[in-house]
N, C-alpha and C positions, 0 to 999 in steps of 0.2 A: 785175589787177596787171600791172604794166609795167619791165621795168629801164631806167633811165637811168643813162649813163655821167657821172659827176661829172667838169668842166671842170677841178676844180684838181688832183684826184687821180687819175683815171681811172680807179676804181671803181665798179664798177654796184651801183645802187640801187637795191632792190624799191619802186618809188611806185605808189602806188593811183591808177587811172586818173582821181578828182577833182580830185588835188592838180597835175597836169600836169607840167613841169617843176621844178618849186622843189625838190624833194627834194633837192637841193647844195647846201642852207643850211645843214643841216646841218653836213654834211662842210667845209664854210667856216668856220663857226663853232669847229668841231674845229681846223681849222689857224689859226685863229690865238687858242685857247685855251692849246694847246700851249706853244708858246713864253714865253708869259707865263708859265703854271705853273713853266717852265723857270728863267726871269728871275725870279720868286719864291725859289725853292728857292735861287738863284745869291746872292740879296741876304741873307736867311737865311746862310746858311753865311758868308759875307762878314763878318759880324756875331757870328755864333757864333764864328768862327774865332781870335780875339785873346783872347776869353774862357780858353780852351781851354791856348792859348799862358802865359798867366799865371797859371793853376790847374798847371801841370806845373813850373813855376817855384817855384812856390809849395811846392808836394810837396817839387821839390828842395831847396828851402831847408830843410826839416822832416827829411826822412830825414839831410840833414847836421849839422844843429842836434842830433840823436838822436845821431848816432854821437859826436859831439863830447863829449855828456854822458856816455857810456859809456867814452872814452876817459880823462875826469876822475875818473869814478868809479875804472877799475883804476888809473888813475896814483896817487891819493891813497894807494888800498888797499897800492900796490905800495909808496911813500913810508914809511906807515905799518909797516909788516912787517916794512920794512928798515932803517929808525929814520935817514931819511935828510930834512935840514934843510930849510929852505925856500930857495931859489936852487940847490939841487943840481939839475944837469941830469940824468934818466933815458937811458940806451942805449935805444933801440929794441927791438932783439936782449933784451934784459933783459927788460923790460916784454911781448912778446909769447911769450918762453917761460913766463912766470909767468899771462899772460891769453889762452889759445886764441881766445876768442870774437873778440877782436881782430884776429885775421889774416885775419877776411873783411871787416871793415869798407873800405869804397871810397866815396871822396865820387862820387854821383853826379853832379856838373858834372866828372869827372873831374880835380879838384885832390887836392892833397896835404895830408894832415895833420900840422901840426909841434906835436911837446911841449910843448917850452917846460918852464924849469925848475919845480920844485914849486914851488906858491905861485903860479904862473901856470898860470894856462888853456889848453886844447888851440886853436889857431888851424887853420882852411881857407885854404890858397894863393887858392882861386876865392871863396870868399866872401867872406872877409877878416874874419869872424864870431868871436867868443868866446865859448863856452858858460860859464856859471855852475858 
């Protein structure tokens, strides 16, 4: 056995004294496996990435749709209890002392959620959405 110093890398290579110099085809083959695999994973992710983009979009649209419907729900509830008509507009202030659960609700695109009178649906600033 014999070390040879590889030309692209400058690592020495244990080669058996048959094989002579060639033992840097290796290490050739390594550099420029590399970068491909590189260029692989790069196009991949490339690809993967808008998927990704459109699934968290998605979510957000669902956790807001959710809150919306929760919003409808204590609205009606609150409506109902207080024997209050349809076009009567709710306070805020009213509606969140009577519903705890309601004061962590936050639209995740970070908009605003407006009442709107009884008989009408809770709307998102950012989505521009009406839950049922």
């Amino acid at each position: 056995m014999s070390y040879v110093k590889c030309p692209n890398c400058g690592t020495a290579v244990d080669v058996p004294k048959k094989s002579g110099s060639n033992a840097w085809i290796g290490c050739l083959i390594a550099v420029i496996i590399v970068p491909v695999v590189i260029m692989v994973i790069g196009l991949l992710a490339a690809i993967a990435l808008p998927s990704f983009a459109k699934a968290r979009d998605q979510a957000r649209d669902n956790a807001c749709m959710h809150n919306l419907s929760a919003i409808n729900a204590a609205k009606t509830n609150f409506a109902i209890e207080n024997e209050l008509p349809e076009g009567r507009l709710i306070e805020s202030e009213a509606l969140l002392d009577e519903a705890d659960e309601l004061k962590s609700l936050t639209c995740p695109s970070q908009g605003t959620y407006i009442l709107n009178p009884v008989g009408i649906s809770a709307s998102c600033s950012v989505h521009g959405a009406e839950a049922d």
